[in-house]
C-alpha positions in Angstrom: -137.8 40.7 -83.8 -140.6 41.3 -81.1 -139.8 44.4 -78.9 -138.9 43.8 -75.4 -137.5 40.6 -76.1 -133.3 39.8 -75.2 -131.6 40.3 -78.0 -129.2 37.4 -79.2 -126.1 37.6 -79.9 -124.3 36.2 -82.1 -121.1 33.5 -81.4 -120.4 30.5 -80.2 -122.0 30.2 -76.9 -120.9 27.1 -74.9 -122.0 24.6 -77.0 -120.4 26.2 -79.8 -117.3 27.0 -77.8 -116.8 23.4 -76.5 -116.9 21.8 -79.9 -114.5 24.1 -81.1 -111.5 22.7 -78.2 -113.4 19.4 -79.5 -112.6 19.8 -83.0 -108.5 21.7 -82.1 -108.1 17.9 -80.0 -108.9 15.8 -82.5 -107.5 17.4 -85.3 -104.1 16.9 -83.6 -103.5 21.2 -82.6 -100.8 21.7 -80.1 -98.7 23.7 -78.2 -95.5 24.6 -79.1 -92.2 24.0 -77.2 -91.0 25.9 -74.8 -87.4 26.0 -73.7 -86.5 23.7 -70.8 -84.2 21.3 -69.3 -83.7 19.0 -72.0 -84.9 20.4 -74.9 -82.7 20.7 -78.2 -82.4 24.6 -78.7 -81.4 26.7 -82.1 -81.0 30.4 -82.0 -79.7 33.2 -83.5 -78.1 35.9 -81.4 -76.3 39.6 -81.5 -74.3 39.9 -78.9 -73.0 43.8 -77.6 -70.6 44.5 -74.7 -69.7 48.1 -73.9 -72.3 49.3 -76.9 -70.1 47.1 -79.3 -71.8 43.9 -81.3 -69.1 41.8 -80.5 -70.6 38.2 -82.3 -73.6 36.8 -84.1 -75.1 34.3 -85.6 -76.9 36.1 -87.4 -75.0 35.3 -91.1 -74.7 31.6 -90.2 -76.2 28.7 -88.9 -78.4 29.6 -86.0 -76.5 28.4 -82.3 -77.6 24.8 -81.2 -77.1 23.1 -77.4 -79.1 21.1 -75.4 -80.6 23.2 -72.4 -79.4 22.5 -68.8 -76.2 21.1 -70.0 -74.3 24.1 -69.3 -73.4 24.5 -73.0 -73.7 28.0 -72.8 -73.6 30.7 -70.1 -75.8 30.5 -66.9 -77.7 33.9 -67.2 -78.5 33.7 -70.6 -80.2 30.2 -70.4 -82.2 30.6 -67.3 -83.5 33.6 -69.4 -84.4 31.5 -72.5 -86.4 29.4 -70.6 -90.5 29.1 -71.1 -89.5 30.9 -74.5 -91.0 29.1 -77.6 -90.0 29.3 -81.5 -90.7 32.7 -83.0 -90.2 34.5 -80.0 -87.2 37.6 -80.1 -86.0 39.3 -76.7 -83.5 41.5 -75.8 -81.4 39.6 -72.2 -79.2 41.2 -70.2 -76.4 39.5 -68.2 -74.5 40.1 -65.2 -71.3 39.4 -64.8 -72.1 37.4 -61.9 -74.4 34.9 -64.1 -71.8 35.4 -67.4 -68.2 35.0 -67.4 -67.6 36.1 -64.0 -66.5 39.4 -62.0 -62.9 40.0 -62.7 -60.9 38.0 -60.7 -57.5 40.3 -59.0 -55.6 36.4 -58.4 -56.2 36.1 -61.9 -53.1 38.7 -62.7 -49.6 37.0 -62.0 -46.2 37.4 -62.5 -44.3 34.8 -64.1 -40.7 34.8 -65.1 -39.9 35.7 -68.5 -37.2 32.0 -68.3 -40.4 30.2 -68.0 -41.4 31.4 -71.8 -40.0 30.2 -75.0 -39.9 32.8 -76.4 -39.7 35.6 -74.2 -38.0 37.8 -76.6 -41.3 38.3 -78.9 -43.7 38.9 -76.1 -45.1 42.2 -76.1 -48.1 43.7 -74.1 -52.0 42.9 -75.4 -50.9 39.6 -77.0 -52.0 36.1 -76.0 -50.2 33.6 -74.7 -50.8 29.6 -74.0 -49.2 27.6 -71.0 -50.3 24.4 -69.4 -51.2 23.8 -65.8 -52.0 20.2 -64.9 -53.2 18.9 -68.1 -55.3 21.8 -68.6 -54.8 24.5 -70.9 -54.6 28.2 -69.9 -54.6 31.5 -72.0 -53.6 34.9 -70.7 -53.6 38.4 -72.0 -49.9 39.8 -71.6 -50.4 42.8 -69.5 -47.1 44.4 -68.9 -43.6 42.8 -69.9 -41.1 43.9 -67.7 -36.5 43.2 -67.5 -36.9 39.7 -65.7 -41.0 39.3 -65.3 -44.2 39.3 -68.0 -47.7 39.9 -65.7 -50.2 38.2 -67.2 -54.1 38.5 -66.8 -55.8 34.9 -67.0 -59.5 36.5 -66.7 -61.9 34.9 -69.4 -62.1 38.5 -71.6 -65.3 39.0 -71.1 -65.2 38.9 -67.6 -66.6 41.9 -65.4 -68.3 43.2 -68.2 -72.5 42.9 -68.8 -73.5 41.1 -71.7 -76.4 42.4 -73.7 -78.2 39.2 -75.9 -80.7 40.1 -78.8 -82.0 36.9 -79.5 -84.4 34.9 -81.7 -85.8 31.1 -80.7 -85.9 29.5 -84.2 -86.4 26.1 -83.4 -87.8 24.0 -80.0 -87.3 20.5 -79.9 -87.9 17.6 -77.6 -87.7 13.8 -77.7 -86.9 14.1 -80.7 -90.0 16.1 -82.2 -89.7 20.0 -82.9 -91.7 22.8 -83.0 
């Protein structure tokens, strides 16, 4: 090497650089999925209310809906989206974007005549009634002489939901990533 002279280094440069992106076109690289409306979704999940895991996936098959079809909960897939297969994260959920604040209307009385079998109702179990077609469940909160109060909130409601999740498959149009 003659003194004074820039010394080179050594790399790609631009030409080199460009026929790299050249060469990643052509030999069919792409970009993996990411989450969005429309895209088929698998995951697995730990979920932990109140510093309790209360379900998981994680010992079965991993948790598949289509996103932005309201399969699963508001917060937790506007959180998932952008993310792509591989990727973990820890998502919190409000009540507000989960199941819901609890709901005070949500807590009636109802006369025990209006229950078959009023005589084996005791407080903290579940019970089923029908209301136009639909069916209810409610947690029996206190069972009193003529009355049973009942608490139609979804359980999880009012409480923050803490998501440790795991994309394991993107897919799109029927191709996956």
């Amino acid at each position: 090497m003659i003194s004074g002279a820039p010394r080179r280094r050594a790399g790609f440069g631009a030409f080199g650089t460009a026929c790299l992106l050249v060469l990643a076109f052509h030999t069919g690289c792409k970009r993996a999925a990411a989450v969005q409306p429309g895209s088929e979704v698998k995951l697995h999940y730990t979920l932990t209310v109140d510093g309790q895991a209360v379900d998981s996936s994680r010992q079965e098959e991993p948790l598949t809906f289509t996103s932005g079809s309201g399969q699963i909960i508001p917060g937790l897939e506007e959180q998932l989206q952008g993310l792509k297969a591989g990727d973990k994260r820890a998502i919190v959920v409000l009540p507000e974007k989960g199941y819901g604040p609890i709901r005070p209307d949500a807590v009636q009385k109802v006369p025990k005549k209006n229950f078959k079998n009023a005589g084996e109702i005791k407080v903290g179990s579940t019970v089923t009634a029908q209301n136009g077609g639909r069916l209810l469940q409610a947690k029996v909160t206190s069972v009193g002489k003529n009355d049973v109060t009942v608490d139609m909130n979804h359980p999880m409601a009012g409480k923050t939901l803490n998501f440790d999740v795991e994309i394991v498959n993107v897919a799109k149009g029927g191709t996956s990533s």
